[in-house]
Steps between C-alpha positions, in 0.01 A plus 500: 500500500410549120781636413651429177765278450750304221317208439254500822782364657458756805826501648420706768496429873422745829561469812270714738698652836323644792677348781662773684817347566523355157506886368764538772721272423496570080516877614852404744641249237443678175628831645827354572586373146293859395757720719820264342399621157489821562828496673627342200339781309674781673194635645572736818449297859214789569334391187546149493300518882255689360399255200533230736315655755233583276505133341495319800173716641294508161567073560391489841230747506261331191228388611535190177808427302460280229803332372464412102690247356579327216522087417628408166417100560201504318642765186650367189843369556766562144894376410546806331603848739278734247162310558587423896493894560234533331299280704698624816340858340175378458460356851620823653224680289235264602571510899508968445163431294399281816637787735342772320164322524535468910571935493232539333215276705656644782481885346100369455490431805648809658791378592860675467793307336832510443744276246851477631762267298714477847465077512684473109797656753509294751258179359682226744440695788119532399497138437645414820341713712123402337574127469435541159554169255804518292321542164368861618712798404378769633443787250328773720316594829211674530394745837166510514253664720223801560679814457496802784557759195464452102793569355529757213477340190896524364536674153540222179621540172232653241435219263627754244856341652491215559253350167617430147189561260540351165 
């Protein structure tokens, strides 16, 4: 990727899942600690199943998952708590710029994609279950694949809001 990021350093790392039973088993094991939340959250048993339900298929059913994650070995490492969340800040901008870069291509290439933050939930889990090395965190997962329907674009905020002009 050519995605930006602090000092080149590229702190991002993905880890591409097909495998069928892969998907499976992150749907089954992340939908367990998923329904626990909710429970602690108060949610109604109907609509805990539901989420869960819905979860577990949207998992499953992608044709491509990619699993983004983030290694801090090679960023800059400070004594002082200010400048080590900054870094910690900057690395987590550099692996979205490196995620928004991999919607795109695939957008180009007329693919569908989805972001979900679900693995900053449940990140051992996604380690385990992947094999991943103990440096990744996982930040994000991507669903990728060619959409039956295009979905209708969602209304943003007019620039007018959200943009300071000086």
């Amino acid at each position: 990727t050519f995605a930006p990021s602090a000092h080149n350093r590229q702190p991002w790392r993905f880890c591409i899942v097909r495998d069928a039973d892969i998907k499976t088993k992150l749907a089954d094991s992340m939908s367990v600690e998923f329904m626990h939340d909710l429970e602690k959250d108060g949610l109604p048993p109907e609509k805990i199943q539901k989420q869960v339900d819905r979860s577990k298929g949207r998992i499953s059913s992608a044709p491509v998952i990619i699993v983004i994650g983030l290694d801090m070995t090679e960023m800059d490492v400070y004594t002082d708590a200010k400048r080590k969340i900054a870094e910690y800040t900057m690395a987590v901008q550099s692996v979205a710029n490196a995620g928004m870069q991999i919607l795109l291509a695939a957008h180009a290439e007329g693919l569908g994609g989805v972001w979900v933050c679900s693995p900053l939930f449940v990140p051992k889990t996604i380690q385990n279950i992947l094999a991943l090395q103990a440096s990744w965190e996982p930040q994000g997962m991507f669903y990728l694949g060619y959409p039956d329907v295009i979905p209708n674009v969602r209304e943003r905020k007019s620039l007018d809001e959200i943009t300071l002009y000086l």
